[in-house]
C-alpha positions as CSV (number, residue, x, y, z in Angstrom):
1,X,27.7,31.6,-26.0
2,X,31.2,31.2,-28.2
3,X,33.1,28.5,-28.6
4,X,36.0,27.7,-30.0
5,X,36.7,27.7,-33.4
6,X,35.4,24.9,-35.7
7,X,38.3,22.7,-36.3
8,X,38.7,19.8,-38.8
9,X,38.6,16.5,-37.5
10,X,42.1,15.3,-37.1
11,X,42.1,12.2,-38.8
12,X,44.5,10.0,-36.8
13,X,47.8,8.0,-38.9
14,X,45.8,4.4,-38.9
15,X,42.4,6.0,-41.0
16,X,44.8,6.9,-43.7
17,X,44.2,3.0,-45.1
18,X,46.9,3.9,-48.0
19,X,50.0,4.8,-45.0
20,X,48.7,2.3,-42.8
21,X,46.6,-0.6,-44.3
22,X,46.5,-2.9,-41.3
23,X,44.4,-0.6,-38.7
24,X,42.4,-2.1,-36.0
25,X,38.2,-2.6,-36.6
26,X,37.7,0.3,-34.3
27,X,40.2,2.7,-36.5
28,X,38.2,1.3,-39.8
29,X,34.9,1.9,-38.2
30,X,36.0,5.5,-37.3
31,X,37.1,6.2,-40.6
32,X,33.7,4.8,-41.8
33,X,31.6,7.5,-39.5
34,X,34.3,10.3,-40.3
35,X,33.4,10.4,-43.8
36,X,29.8,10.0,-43.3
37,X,30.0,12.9,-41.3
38,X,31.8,14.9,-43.8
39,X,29.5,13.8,-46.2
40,X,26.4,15.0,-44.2
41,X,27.7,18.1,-43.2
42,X,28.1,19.2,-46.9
43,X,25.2,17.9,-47.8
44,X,23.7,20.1,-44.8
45,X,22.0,16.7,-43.7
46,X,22.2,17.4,-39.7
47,X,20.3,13.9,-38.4
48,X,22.9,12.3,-40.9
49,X,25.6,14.4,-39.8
50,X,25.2,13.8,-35.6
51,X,24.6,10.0,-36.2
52,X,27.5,9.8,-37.7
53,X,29.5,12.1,-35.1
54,X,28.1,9.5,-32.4
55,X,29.0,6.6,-34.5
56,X,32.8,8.3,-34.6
57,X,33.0,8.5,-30.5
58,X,32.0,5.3,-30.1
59,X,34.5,3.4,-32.0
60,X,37.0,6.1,-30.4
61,X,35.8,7.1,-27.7
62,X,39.7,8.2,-26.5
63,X,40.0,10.8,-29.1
64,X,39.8,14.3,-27.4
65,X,38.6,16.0,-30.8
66,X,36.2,13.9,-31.8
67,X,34.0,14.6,-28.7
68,X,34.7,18.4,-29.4
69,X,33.1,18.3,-32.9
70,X,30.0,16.8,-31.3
71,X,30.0,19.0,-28.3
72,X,30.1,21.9,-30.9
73,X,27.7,20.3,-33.1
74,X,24.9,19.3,-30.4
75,X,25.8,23.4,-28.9
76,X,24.9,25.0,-32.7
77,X,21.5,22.6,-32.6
78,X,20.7,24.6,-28.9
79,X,21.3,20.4,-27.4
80,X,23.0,22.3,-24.6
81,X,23.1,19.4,-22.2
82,X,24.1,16.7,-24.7
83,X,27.0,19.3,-25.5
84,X,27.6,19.9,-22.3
85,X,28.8,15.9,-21.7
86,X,30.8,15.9,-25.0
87,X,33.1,18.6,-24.2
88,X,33.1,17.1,-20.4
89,X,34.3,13.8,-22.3
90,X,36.6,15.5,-24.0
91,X,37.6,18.1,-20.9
92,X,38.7,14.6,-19.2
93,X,40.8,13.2,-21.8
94,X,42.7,16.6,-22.6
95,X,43.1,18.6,-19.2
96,X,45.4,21.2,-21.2
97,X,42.8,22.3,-24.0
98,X,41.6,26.2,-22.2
99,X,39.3,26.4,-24.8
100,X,37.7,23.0,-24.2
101,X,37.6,24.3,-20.3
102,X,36.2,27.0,-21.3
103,X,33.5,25.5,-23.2
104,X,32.9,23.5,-20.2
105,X,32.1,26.3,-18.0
106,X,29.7,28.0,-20.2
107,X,27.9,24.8,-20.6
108,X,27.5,23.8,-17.3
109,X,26.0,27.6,-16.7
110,X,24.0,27.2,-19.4
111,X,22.4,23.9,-18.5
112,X,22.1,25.0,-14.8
113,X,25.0,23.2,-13.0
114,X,26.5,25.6,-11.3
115,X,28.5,24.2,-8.8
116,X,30.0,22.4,-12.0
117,X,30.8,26.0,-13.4
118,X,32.3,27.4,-10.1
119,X,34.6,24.8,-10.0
120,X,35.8,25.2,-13.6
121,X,35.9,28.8,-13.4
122,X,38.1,28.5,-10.7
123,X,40.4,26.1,-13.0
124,X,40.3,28.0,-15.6
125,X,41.4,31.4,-13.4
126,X,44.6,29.5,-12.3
127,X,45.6,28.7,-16.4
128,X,44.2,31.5,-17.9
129,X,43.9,34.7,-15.4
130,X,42.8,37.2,-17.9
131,X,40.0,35.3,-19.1
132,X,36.9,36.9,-18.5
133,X,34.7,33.6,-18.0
134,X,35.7,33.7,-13.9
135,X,33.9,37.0,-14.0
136,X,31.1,35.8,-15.9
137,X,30.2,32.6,-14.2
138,X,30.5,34.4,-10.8
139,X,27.8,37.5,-12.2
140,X,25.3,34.2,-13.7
141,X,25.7,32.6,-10.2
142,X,24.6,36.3,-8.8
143,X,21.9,36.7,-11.2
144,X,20.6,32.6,-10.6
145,X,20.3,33.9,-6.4
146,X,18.6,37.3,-7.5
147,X,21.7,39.5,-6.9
148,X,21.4,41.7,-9.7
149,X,23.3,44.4,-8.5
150,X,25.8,41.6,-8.3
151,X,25.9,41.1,-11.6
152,X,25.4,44.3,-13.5
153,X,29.1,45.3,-11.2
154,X,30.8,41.7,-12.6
155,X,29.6,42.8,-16.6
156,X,30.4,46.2,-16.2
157,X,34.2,45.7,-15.3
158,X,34.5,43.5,-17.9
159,X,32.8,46.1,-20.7
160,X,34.5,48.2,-19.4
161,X,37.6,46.7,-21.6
162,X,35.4,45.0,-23.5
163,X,32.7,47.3,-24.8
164,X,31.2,44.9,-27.2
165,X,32.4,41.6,-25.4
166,X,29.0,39.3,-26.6
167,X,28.9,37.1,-23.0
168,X,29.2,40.5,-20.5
169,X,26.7,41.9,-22.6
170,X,23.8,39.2,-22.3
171,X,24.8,39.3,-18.6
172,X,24.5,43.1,-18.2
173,X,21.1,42.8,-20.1
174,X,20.0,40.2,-17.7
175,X,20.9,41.8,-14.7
176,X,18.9,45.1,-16.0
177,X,16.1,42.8,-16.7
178,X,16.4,41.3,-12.9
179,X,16.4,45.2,-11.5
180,X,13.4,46.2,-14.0
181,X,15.0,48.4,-16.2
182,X,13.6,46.7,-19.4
183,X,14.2,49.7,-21.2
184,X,17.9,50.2,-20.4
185,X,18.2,46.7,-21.7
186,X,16.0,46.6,-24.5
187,X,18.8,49.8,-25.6
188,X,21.9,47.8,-24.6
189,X,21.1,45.0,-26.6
190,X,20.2,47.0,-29.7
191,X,23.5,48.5,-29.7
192,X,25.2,45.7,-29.6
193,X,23.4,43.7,-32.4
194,X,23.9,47.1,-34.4
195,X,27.9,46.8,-33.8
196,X,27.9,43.3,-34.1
197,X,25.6,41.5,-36.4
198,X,26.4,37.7,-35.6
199,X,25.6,38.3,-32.0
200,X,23.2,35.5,-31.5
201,X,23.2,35.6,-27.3
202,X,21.6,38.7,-27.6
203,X,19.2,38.4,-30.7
204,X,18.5,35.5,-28.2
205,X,17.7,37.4,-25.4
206,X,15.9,40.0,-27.1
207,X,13.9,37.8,-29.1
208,X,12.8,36.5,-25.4
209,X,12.3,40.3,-24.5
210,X,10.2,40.9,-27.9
211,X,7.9,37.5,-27.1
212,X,7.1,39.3,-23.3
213,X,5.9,42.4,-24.8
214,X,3.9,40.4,-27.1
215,X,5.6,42.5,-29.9
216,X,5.5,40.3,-32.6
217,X,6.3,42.0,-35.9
218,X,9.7,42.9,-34.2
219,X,10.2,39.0,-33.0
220,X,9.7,37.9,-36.8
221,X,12.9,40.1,-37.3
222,X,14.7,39.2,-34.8
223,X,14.1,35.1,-34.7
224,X,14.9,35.4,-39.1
225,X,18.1,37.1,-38.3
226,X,18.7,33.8,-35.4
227,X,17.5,31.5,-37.9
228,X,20.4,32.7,-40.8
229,X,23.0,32.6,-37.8
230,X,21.8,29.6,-35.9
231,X,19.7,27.1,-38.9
232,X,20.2,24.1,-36.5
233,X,18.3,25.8,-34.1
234,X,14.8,24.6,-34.4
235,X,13.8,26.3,-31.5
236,X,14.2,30.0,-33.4
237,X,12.1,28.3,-36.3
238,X,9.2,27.4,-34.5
239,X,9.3,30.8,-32.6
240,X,9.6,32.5,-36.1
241,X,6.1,30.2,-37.1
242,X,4.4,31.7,-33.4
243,X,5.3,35.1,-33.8
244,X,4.4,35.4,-37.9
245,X,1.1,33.8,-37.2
246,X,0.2,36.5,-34.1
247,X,1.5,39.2,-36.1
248,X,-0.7,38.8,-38.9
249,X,1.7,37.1,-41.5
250,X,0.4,33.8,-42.2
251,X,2.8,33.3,-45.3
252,X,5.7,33.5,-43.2
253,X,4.5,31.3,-40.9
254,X,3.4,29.0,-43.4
255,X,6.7,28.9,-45.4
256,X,8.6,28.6,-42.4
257,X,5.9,25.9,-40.9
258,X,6.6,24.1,-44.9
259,X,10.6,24.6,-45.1
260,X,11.0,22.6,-41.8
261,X,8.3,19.9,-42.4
262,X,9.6,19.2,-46.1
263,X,13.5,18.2,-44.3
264,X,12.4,15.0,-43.2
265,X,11.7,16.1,-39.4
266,X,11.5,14.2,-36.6
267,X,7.9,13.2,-35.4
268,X,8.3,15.8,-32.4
269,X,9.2,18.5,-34.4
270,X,6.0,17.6,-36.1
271,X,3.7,17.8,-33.9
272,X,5.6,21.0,-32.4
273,X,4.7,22.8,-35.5
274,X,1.5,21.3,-36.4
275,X,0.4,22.3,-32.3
276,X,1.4,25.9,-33.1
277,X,-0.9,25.7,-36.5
278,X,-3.9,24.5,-34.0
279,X,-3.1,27.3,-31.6
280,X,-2.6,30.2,-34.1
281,X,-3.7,29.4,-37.7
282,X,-7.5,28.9,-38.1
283,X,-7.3,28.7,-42.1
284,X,-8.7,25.7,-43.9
285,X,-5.2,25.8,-45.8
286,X,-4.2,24.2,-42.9
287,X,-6.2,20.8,-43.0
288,X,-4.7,21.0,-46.8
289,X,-1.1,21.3,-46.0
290,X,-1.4,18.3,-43.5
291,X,-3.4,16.3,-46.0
292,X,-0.3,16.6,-48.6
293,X,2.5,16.9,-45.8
294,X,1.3,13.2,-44.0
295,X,0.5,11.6,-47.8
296,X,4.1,12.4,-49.0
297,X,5.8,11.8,-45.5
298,X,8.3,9.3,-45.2
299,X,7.6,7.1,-42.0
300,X,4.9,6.1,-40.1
301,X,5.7,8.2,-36.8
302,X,5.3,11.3,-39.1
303,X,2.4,10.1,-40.8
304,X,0.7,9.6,-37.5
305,X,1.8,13.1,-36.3
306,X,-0.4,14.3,-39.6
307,X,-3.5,12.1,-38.7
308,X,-3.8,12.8,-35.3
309,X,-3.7,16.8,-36.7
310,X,-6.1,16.0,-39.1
311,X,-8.5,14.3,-36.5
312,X,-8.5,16.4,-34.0
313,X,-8.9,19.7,-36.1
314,X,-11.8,18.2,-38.4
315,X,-11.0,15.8,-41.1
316,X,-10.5,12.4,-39.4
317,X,-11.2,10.8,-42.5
318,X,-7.8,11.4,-43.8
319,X,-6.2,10.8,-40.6
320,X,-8.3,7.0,-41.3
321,X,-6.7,7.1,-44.6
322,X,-3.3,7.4,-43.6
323,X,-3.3,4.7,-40.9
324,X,-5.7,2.3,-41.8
325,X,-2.8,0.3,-43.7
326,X,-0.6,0.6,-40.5
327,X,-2.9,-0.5,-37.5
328,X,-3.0,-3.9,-38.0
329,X,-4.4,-6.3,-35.5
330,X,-3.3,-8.0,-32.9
331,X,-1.7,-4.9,-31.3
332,X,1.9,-5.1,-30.8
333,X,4.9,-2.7,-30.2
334,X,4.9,-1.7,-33.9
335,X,1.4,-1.0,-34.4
336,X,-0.1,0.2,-31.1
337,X,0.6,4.0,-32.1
338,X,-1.6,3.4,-35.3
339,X,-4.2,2.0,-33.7
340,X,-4.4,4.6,-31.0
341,X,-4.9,7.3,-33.6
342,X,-7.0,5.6,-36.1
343,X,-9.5,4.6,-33.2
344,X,-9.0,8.2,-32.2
345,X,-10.4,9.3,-36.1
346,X,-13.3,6.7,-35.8
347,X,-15.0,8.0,-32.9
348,X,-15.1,11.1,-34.1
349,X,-16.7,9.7,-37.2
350,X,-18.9,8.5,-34.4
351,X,-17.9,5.2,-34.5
352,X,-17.8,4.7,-30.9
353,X,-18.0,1.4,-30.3
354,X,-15.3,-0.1,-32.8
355,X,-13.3,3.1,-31.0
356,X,-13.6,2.0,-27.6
357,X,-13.1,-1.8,-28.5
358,X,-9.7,-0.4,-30.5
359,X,-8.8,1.9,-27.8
360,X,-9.2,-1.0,-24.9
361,X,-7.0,-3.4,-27.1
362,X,-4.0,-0.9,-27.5
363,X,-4.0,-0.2,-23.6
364,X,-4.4,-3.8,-22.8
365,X,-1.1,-4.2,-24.7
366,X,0.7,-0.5,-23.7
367,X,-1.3,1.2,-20.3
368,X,1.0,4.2,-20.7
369,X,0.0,4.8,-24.3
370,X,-0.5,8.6,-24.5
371,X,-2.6,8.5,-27.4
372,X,-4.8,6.3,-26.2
373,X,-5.1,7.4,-23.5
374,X,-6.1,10.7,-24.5
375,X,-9.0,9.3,-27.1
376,X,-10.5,6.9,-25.0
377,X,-10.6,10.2,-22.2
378,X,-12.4,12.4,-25.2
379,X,-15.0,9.3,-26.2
380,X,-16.1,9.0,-22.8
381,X,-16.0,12.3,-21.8
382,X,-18.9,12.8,-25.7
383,X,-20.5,9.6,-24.2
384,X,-21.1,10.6,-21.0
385,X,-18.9,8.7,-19.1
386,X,-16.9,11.6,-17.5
387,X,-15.7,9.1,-14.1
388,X,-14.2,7.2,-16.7
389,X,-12.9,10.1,-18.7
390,X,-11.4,10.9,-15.1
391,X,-9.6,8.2,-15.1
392,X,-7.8,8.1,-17.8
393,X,-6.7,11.6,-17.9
394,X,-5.4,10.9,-14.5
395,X,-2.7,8.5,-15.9
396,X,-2.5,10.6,-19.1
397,X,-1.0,13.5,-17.1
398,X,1.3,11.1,-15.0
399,X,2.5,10.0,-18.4
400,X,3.2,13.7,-19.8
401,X,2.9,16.0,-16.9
402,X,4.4,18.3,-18.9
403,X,1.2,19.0,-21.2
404,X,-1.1,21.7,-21.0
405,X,-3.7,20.3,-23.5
406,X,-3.8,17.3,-21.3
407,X,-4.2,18.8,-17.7
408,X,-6.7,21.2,-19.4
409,X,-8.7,17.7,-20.6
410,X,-8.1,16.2,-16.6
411,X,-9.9,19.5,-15.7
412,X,-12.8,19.4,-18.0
413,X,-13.0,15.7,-17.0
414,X,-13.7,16.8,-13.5
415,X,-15.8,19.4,-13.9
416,X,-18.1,17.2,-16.4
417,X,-18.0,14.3,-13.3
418,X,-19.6,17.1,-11.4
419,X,-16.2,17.3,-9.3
420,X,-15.5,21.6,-9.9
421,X,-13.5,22.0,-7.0
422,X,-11.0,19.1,-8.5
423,X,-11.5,20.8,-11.3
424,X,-10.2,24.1,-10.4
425,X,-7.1,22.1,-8.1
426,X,-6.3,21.1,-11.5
427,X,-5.8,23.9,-12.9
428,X,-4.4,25.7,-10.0
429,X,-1.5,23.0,-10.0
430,X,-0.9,23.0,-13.8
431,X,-0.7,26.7,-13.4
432,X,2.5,26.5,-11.0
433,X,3.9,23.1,-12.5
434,X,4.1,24.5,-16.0
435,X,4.8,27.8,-15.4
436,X,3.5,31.2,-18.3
437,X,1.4,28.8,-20.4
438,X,-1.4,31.2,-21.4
439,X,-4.0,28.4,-22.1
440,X,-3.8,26.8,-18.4
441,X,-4.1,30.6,-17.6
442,X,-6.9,31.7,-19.9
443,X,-8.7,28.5,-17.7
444,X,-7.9,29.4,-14.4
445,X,-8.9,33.0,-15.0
446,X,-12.4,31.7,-16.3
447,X,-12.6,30.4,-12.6
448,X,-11.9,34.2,-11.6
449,X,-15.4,35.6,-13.1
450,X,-16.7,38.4,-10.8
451,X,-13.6,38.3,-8.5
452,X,-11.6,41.2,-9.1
453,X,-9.0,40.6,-6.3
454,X,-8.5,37.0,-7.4
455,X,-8.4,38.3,-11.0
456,X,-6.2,41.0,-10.5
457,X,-3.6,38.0,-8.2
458,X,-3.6,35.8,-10.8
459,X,-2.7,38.2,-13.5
460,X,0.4,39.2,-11.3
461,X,1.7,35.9,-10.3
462,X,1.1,34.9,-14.4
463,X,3.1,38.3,-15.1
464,X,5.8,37.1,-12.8
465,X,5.9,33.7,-14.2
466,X,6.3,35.5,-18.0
467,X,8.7,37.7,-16.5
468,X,10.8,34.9,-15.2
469,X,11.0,33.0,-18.2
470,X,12.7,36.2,-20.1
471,X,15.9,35.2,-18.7
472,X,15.8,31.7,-17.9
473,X,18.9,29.5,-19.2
474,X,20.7,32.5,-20.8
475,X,24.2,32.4,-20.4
C-alpha cells in the first residue's frame, strides 16, 4: 500500500510563541505534543511518538495535516483501521487533498469496507481519471466475491503501462492465487521484489505464500527484509520469531524474541512472543530469558505477562516471586490481575486450597477476569472437579472467544466431565470460528482416529481455511 509522502508537520503562525506570544491554550498545548512528537520520532520511541500525535489532534482537531501524520503513522505500525479514521478525519476537513482521497480508498479496502472504497474510487475517478486506484478497488471488490478472472483482467491493463506498478501487482498475485496458479504467482512476485527492493505489499504477500507452504528458511528472509522496510510492524517480527524457530534457527528467533521484549513492549506483545516461545521453543533457555526479562521489566502488566509464562511452562516459583509484592489483599481493580496469576503459580506448587480461596476472591470482585478464570478451570479440572472446570471455561471462552488455548481447555473440560460429544462440538465450533489454527486442528483430527473419510474432510476443509488466509486483507 503507498501513501503519500511523509510531510513535515506544518506548524501553524500561533505555535511559533516568538511571532505570536498570545496563542490560545489549545495552540500552546499543540505546540507542546508537536515537539514531543518530534522528539519521539528521533529518538525512534513509537509509543512516545503516537501519544503524542493523538495528544496533537486533540487540541486541533481542525488541522487537516495533523490527522495525516497519524493516519500515516498508525498505517507504517500495520494499525490499518485506526489509519483508516485519521485520513477519513482529515479526508473531511480537506475535500481537495487527491492524495489524502487516495489514501482513503486504499484504507477502506484494506480494512474491508468496501462500499466505503467504491464510493471513493468513484470520487477520486471524477478528479483524478488516470489514477489507477478506480481500477484497483474495482479488481479487490472482484477478488473479495471470488471473480478472479475479474481481477487478474483489471491488474493486467494497468501493468500493462505499469509493469512494476507495486498495488496492480499484489492484485495480479492474488487473483493467480484465487485461480490456483500458486506458481505463476509465487514467479510474479519474485520479479517484482528483484526490480524493486522496497516493495513491501508483495514481500507481504509472499511472506503469507512462504508461511502456506510451511517453507520456513525462505519466510526468515523474507519477514527480515519486511522487518528493515516496515520496523513498526510488529506483526513481521513475531512472524520472523515463528518461522526461525520452525526452521531450526533458535538464535534468530531468540534475538529477535530479545530485541522486541528489551523496547519496553506492551503487555500484549508480551505474551504474543512469550506464546510463540511455548509453541515452538522447548529449550530451558527459555524459562531463563523470562526469569531475567520479567525481573528487569518495567511495569506490573509485563511482569505478570512473565509470571504467568513462567507458571505455566514450569517454574511458578518465580512467577510467585514476581507478584507476591503486587497481589495485595483485599482485591481491587489494581491488584486483581496479580492475584489471579500468583494463585495461578500456587496451585501448581500444589497449594490448592490457598489457590482456590485466592482465585474465588478475584472473581468475586471481577467475574470476567480471564486469568482467573482460566486457573481456577485448570485446579479443578487436577482436583477432579471437571463440572466445575466446565463452568468456568464456559465464560472463559465468552470472554475471549477468540482463544484457541482456551476452547481447547472448554474441550478437555468436557471430555474429563465425561461429556465427549460436547467435547468434540467444541472443537468442531472452534475449528470454523477461528479459522487455520493448527492446534484446534491437531484436536479435532485426534477425534478422526480410524476414520479415513472424516480424516481425509477435515484435512481439506483445514487446507481451504489455510488457503484462504493467504490472501486475506491484502490490498
Amino acid at each position: 500500500m503507498q501513501f503519500p509522502k511523509h510531510l513535515t508537520v506544518r506548524v501553524a503562525a500561533c505555535l511559533l510563541p516568538a511571532l505570536l506570544p498570545a496563542c490560545s491554550s489549545s495552540d500552546a498545548r499543540a505546540q507542546d505534543a508537536l515537539g514531543s512528537y518530534q522528539a519521539a520520532a528521533a529518538a525512534n520511541d513509537l509509543v512516545g511518538a503516537r501519544k503524542a500525535l493523538l495528544e496533537l489532534v486533540r487540541a486541533k482537531d481542525d488541522v487537516p495535516d495533523y490527522w495525516i501524520e497519524l493516519g500515516k503513522f498508525d498505517a507504517s505500525a500495520g494499525d490499518y483501521n485506526s489509519a483508516y479514521y485519521a485520513f477519513t478525519r482529515a479526508y473531511e476537513l480537506d475535500r481537495n487533498n487527491v492524495d489524502v482521497l487516495r489514501a482513503v480508498t486504499q484504507l477502506a479496502l484494506r480494512t474491508g469496507d468496501l462500499a466505503s472504497a467504491e464510493s471513493h474510487a468513484d470520487e477520486l475517478a471524477l478528479v483524478a481519471p488516470d489514477d489507477p486506484w478506480p481500477k484497483l478497488t474495482k479488481g479487490w471488490a472482484a477478488v473479495t466475491e471470488s471473480h478472479f478472472d475479474q481481477a487478474l483482467g483489471a491488474a493486467d491493463s494497468i501493468l500493462a503501462n505499469a509493469p512494476f506498478d507495486p498495488s496492480a501487482t499484489v492484485l495480479k498475485a492474488r487473483a493467480l492465487l484465487g485461480l490456483g496458479r500458486q506458481d505463476e504467482a509465487t514467479a510474479l512476485l519474485l520479479k517484482q521484489i528483484q526490480a524493486q527492493p522496497t516493495d513491501s505489499g508483495s514481500l507481504q504477500l509472499l511472506a503469507r505464500v512462504y508461511q502456506r507452504q510451511e517453507d520456513w528458511p525462505k519466510l526468515v528472509g523474507v519477514t527480515q527484509r519486511l522487518i528493515q522496510l516496515v520496523p513498526a510492524d510488529q506483526g513481521n517480527a513475531l512472524l520472523l520469531i515463528e518461522a526461525a524457530f520452525r526452521s531450526g534457527n533458535a538464535a534468530v528467533a531468540r534475538g529477535e524474541s530479545l530485541r522486541l521484549l528489551r523496547s519496553d513492549p506492551a503487555p500484549g506483545l508480551v505474551t504474543s512472543v512469550l506464546d510463540l516461545w511455548t509453541d515452538y521453543w522447548p529449550s530451558r533457555q527459555r524459562i531463563d530469558d523470562a526469569r531475567s526479562l520479567g525481573a528487569a521489566a518495567q511495569g506490573m502488566e509485563q511482569k505478570l505477562a512473565y509470571a504467568a509464562f513462567l507458571s505455566r511452562e514450569g517454574s511458578p516459583a518465580d512467577a510467585v516471586r514476581l507478584t507476591s509484592a503486587a497481589a495485595t489483599l483485599p482485591v481491587d481493580a489494581r491488584n486483581a490481575e496479580a492475584n489471579a496469576v500468583l494463585a495461578d503459580a500456587w496451585w501448581r506448587l500444589g497449594n490448592y486450597a490457598p489457590a482456590k480461596n485466592r482465585l474465588d476472591a478475584v472473581l468475586a470482585f471481577d467475574p470476567g477476569n480471564a486469568s482467573a478464570l482460566r486457573a481456577r478451570a485448570e485446579l479443578d479440572l487436577r482436583t477432579g472437579k471437571a463440572p466445575a472446570a466446565v463452568v468456568d471455561a464456559q465464560k472463559l471462552v465468552t470472554v475471549l472467544p477468540n482463544s484457541a488455548p482456551d476452547r481447547l481447555l472448554l474441550a478437555r473440560s468436557f471430555a474429563a466431565a465425561g461429556n465427549q460429544s460436547w467435547a468434540n462440538r467444541t472443537l468442531w465450533t472452534a475449528f470454523q470460528d477461528i479459522p487455520g489454527d493448527e492446534r484446534i486442528y491437531a484436536a479435532l483430527a485426534m477425534t478422526k482416529k480410524g476414520d479415513p473419510d472424516g480424516t481425509r474432510d477435515l484435512q481439506e476443509e483445514f487446507d481451504r481455511q489455510r488457503d484462504a488466509k493467504v490472501g486475506r486483507g491484502f490490498v
